[in-house]
C-alpha positions as CSV (number, residue, x, y, z in Angstrom):
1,X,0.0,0.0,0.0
2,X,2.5,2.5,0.9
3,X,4.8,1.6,-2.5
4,X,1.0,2.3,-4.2
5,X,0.9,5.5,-2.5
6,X,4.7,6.4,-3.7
7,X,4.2,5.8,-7.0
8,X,0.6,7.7,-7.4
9,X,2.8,10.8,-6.2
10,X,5.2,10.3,-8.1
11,X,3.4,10.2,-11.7
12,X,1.1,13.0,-10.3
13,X,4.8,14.5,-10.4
14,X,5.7,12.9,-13.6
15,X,2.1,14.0,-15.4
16,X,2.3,17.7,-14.2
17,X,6.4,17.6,-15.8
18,X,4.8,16.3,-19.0
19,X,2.2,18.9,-19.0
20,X,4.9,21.7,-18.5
21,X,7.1,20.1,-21.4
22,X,4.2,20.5,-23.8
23,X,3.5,23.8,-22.4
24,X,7.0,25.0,-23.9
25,X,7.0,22.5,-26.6
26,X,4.2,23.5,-28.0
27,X,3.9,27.3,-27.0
28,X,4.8,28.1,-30.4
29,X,1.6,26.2,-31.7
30,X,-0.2,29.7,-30.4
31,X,2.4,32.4,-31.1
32,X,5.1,32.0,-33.9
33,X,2.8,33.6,-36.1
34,X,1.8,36.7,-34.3
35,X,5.4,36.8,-33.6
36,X,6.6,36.2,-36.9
37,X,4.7,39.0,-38.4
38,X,5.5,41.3,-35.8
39,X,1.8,41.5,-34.8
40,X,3.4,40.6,-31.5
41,X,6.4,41.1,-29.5
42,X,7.6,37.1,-28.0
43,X,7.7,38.3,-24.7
44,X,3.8,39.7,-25.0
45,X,2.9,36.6,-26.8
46,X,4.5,34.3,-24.7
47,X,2.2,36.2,-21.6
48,X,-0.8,36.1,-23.6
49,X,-0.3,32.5,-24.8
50,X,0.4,31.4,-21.0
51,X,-2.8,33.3,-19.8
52,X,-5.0,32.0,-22.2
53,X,-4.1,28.4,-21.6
54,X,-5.1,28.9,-18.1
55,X,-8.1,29.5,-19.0
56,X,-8.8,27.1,-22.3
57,X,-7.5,24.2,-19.8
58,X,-11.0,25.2,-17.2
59,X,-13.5,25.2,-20.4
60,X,-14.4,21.2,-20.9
61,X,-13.6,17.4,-19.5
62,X,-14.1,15.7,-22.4
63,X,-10.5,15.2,-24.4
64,X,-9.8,14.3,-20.4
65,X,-12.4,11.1,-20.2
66,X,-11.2,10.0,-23.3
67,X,-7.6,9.7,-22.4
68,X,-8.2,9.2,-18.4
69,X,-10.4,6.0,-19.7
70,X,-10.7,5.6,-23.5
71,X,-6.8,4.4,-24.4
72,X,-6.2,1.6,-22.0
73,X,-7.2,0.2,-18.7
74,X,-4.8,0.4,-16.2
75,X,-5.2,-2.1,-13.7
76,X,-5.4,-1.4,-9.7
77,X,-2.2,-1.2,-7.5
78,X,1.5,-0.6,-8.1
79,X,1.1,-2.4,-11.9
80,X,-1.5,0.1,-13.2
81,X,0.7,2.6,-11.8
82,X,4.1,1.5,-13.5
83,X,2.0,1.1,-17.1
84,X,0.9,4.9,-17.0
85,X,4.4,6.1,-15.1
86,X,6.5,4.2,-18.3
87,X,3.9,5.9,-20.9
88,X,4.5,9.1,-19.6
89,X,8.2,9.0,-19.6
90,X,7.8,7.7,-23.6
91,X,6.2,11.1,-24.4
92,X,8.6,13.3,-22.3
93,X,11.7,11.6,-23.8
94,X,10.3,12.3,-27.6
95,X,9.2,15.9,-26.6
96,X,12.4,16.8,-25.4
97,X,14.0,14.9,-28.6
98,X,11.9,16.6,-30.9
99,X,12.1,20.3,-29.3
100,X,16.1,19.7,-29.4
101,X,15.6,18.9,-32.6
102,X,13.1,21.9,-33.6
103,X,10.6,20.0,-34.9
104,X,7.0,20.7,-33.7
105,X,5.7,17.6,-33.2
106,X,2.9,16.5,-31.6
107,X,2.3,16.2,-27.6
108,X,-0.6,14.4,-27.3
109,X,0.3,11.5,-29.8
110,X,3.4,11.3,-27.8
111,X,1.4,11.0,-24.9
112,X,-0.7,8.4,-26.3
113,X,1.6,6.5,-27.9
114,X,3.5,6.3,-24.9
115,X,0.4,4.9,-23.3
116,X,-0.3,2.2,-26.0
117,X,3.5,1.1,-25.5
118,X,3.5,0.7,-22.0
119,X,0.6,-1.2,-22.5
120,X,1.6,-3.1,-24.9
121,X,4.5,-4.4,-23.4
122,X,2.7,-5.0,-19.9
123,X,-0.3,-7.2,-21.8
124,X,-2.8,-4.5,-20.4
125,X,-5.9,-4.0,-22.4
126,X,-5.1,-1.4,-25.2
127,X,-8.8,0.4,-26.7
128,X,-7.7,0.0,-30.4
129,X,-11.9,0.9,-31.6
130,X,-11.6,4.3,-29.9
131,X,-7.7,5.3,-31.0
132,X,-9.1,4.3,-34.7
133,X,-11.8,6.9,-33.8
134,X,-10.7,9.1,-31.7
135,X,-6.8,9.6,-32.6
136,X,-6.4,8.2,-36.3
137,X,-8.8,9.5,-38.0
138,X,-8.4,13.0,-36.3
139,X,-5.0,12.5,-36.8
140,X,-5.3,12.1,-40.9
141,X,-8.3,14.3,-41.0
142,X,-7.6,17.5,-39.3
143,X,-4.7,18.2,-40.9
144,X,-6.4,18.3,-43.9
145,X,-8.9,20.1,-42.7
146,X,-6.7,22.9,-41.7
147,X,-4.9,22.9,-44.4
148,X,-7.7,23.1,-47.1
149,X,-10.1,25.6,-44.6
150,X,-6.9,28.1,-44.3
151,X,-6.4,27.7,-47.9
152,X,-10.2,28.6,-48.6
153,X,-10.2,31.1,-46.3
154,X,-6.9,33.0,-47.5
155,X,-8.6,33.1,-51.0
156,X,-12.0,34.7,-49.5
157,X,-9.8,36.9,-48.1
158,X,-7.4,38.1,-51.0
159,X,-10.7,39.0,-53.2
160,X,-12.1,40.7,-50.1
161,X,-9.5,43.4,-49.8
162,X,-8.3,42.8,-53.1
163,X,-8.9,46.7,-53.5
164,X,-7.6,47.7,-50.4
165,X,-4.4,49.6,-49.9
166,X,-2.0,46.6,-48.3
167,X,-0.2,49.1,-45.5
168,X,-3.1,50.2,-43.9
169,X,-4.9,46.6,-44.1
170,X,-1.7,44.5,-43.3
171,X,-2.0,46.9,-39.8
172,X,-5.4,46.2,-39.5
173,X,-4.5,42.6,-39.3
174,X,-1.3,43.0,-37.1
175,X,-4.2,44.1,-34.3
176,X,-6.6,41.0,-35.1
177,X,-3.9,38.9,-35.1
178,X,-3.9,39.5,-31.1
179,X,-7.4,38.0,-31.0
180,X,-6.1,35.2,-33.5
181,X,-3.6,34.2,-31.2
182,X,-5.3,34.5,-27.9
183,X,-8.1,31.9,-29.4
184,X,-5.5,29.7,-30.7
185,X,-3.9,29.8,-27.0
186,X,-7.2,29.2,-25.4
187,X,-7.5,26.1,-27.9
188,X,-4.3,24.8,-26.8
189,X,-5.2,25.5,-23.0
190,X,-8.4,23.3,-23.7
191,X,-6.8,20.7,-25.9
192,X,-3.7,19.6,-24.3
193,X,-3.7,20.9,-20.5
194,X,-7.4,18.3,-20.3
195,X,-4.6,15.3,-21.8
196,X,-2.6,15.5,-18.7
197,X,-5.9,15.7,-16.1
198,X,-7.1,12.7,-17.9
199,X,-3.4,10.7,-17.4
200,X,-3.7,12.3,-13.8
201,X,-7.3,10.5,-13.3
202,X,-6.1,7.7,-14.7
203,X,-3.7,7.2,-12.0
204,X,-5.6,8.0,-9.1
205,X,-8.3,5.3,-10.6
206,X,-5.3,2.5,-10.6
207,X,-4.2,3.7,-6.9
208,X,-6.7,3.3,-5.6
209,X,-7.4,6.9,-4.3
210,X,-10.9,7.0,-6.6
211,X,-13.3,5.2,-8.2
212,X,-14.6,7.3,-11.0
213,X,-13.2,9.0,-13.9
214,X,-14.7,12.3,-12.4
215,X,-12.0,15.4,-12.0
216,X,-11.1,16.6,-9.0
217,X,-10.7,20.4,-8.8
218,X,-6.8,20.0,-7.7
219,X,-6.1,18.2,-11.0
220,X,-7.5,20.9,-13.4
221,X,-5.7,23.7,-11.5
222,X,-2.3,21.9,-11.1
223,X,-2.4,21.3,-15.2
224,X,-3.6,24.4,-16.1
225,X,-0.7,26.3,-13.9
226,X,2.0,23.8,-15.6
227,X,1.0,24.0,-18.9
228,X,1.0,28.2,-18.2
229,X,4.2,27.9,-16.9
230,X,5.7,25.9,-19.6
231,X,3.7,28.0,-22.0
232,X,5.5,31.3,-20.7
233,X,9.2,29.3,-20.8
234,X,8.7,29.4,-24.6
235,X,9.6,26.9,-27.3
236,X,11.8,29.2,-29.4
237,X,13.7,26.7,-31.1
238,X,10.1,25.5,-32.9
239,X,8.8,29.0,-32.9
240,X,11.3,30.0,-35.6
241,X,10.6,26.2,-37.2
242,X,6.8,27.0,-37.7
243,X,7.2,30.9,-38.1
244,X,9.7,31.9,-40.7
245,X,10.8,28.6,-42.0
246,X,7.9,26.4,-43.7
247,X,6.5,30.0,-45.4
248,X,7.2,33.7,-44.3
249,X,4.1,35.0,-43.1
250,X,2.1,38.4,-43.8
251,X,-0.5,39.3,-41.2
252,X,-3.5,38.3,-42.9
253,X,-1.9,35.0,-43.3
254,X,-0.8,34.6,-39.8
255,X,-4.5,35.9,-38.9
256,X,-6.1,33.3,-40.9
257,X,-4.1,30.4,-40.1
258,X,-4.5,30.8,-36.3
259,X,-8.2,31.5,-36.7
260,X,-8.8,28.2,-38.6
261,X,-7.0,26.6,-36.7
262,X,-8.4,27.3,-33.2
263,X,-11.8,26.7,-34.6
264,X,-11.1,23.1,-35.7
265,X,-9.6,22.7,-32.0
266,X,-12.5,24.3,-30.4
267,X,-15.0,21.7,-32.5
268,X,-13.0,18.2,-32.2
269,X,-13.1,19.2,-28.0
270,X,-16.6,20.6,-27.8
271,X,-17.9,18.2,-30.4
272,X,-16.2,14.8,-31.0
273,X,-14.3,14.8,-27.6
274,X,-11.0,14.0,-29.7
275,X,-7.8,14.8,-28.6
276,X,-6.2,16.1,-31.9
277,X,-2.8,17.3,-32.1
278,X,-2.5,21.3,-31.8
279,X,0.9,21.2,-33.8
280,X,-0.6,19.3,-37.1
281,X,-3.9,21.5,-36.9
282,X,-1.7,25.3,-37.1
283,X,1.3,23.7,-39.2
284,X,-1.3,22.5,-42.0
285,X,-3.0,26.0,-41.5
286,X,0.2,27.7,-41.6
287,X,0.7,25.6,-45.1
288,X,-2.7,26.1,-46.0
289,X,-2.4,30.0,-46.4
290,X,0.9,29.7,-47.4
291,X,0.1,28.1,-50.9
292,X,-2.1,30.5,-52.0
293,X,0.8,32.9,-52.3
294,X,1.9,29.9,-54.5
295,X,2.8,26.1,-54.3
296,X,6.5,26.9,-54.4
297,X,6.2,29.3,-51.6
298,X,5.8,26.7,-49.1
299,X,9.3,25.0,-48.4
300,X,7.9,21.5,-48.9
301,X,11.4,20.0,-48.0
302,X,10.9,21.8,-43.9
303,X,7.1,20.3,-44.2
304,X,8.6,16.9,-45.4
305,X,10.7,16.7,-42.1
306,X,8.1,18.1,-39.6
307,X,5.8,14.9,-41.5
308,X,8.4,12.4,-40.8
309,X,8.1,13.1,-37.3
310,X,4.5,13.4,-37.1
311,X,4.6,10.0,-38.9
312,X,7.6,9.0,-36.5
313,X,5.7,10.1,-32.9
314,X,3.3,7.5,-31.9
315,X,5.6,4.6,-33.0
316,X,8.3,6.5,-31.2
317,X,7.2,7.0,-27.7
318,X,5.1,3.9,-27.7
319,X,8.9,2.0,-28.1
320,X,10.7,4.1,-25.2
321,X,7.1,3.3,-23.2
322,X,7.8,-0.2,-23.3
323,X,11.2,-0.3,-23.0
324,X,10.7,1.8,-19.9
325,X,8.3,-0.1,-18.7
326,X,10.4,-3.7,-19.1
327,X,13.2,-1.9,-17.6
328,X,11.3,-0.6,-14.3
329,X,9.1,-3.7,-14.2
330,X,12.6,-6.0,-13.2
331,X,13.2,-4.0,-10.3
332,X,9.6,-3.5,-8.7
């Protein structure tokens, strides 16, 4: 009981270190194109990004259910506990891989990837119906989404203003872009900061120390304040990946892409529940608005690599999951 007890703490710790990881790793989801267009200062963006997660992370529960219950079942006691503690050091190792590396990848399939290898390798029950439905088609689908929406978008806009003189609209957009950004922040806050309550949930549930999938109040506040935190550490290394080098950005681009891309976040949470990647949804934006300058304007050989690790991710953290897991399980 009191090893049970240890090791509930200690993912609680491990969760809340993973939530601050993605808070930095993927701060740039929300501000490298206000930044990169100078709609923004970083050091405003970065405050504005961190407050709005805070608040995105209080606005829904349902992206939490469906990784707190919906990707495995971790058993009771010290077992369930190793199987979610070896997942979450999966994701942490390939966020910290891919932010060295300055490649925006994506969070939540590392963190559920990591999951599915740890359970993998510990024969625990793996939901493969709800991670066809809930992360593989989302994962194929809003991507493509984004990318043609931004792409529609961008053209709507162009013959809007076609007329209009570009100084005075391109400031125009400089100012919206501050609302753009904010409710791509507050998108982040509600996709990814609800991941780590649900891992949190999950724990407590194979501890012992609940019964239901319910969330406590503790657990939304401790993940909103890391993923803040982490948010406001910045990701600058990926920032400059996603905000000067797949397309440079105007303001009206940078305006569009964040909008499009905080409302497909806001309707796979609200809607579908689905716990879609943040990264894939403003990269394929960001790509989207880009290629109506023209195809070539994109630089398709940076957007091949950020795809190889998108493709990489799950596969990725799912192998350090189990190997974590094999290693830890020989000495407890």
């Amino acid at each position: 009981m009191e090893l049970t007890l240890v090791l509930v703490v200690l993912v609680v710790v491990i969760a809340l270190t993973f939530d601050y990881t993605n808070g930095f790793h993927d701060a740039a989801n929300a501000i490298a194109t206000s930044v990169s267009t100078r709609a923004l200062t970083p050091r405003t963006a970065l405050l504005l990004a961190a407050v709005m997660n805070l608040i995105g992370a209080f606005l829904g529960t349902g992206v939490a259910e469906t990784i707190g219950s919906g990707i495995i079942d971790a058993p009771v006691g010290s077992h369930g506990l190793l199987v979610v503690l070896s997942g979450l050091v999966g994701a942490i190792a390939w966020n910290l891989i891919t932010w060295w590396r300055g490649l925006p990848s994506s969070s939540s399939h590392a963190l559920i990837g990591g999951l599915m290898g740890a359970g993998l390798a510990s024969l625990t029950d793996v939901h493969w119906d709800v991670i066809l439905e809930k992360v593989v088609i989302p994962m194929v689908v809003s991507p493509l989404v984004g990318f043609s929406l931004a792409f529609g978008v961008m053209i709507a806009v162009l013959w809007i203003f076609r007329n209009s003189a570009p100084g005075r609209t391109f400031r125009r957009f400089r100012i919206a872009q501050t609302i753009s950004a904010g409710a791509m922040a507050l998108g982040h806050g509600l996709q990814d900061a609800q991941k780590t309550m649900g891992v949190i949930v999950l724990a407590l549930v194979a501890g012992g120390v609940q019964t239901t999938t319910e969330i406590p109040w503790w657990v939304k506040l401790s993940a909103a304040l890391a993923i803040s935190a982490g948010t406001y550490a910045g990701g600058w290394r990926i920032m400059r990946t996603l905000g000067r080098k797949v397309i440079e950005l105007d303001p009206a681009r940078g305006f569009v892409a964040e909008s499009v891309a905080a409302s497909v976040l806001y309707t796979t949470a609200f809607v579908f529940h689905a716990p879609i990647s943040t990264t894939h949804t403003i990269t394929s934006a960001i790509m989207g608005v880009g290629a109506t300058k023209r195809l070539s304007a994109v630089r398709w050989g940076v957007a091949r690599s950020i795809a190889t690790a998108w493709v990489l991710t799950i596969p990725a953290a799912a192998a350090v999951a189990a190997v974590i897991y094999l290693v830890i399980s020989l000495f407890v």
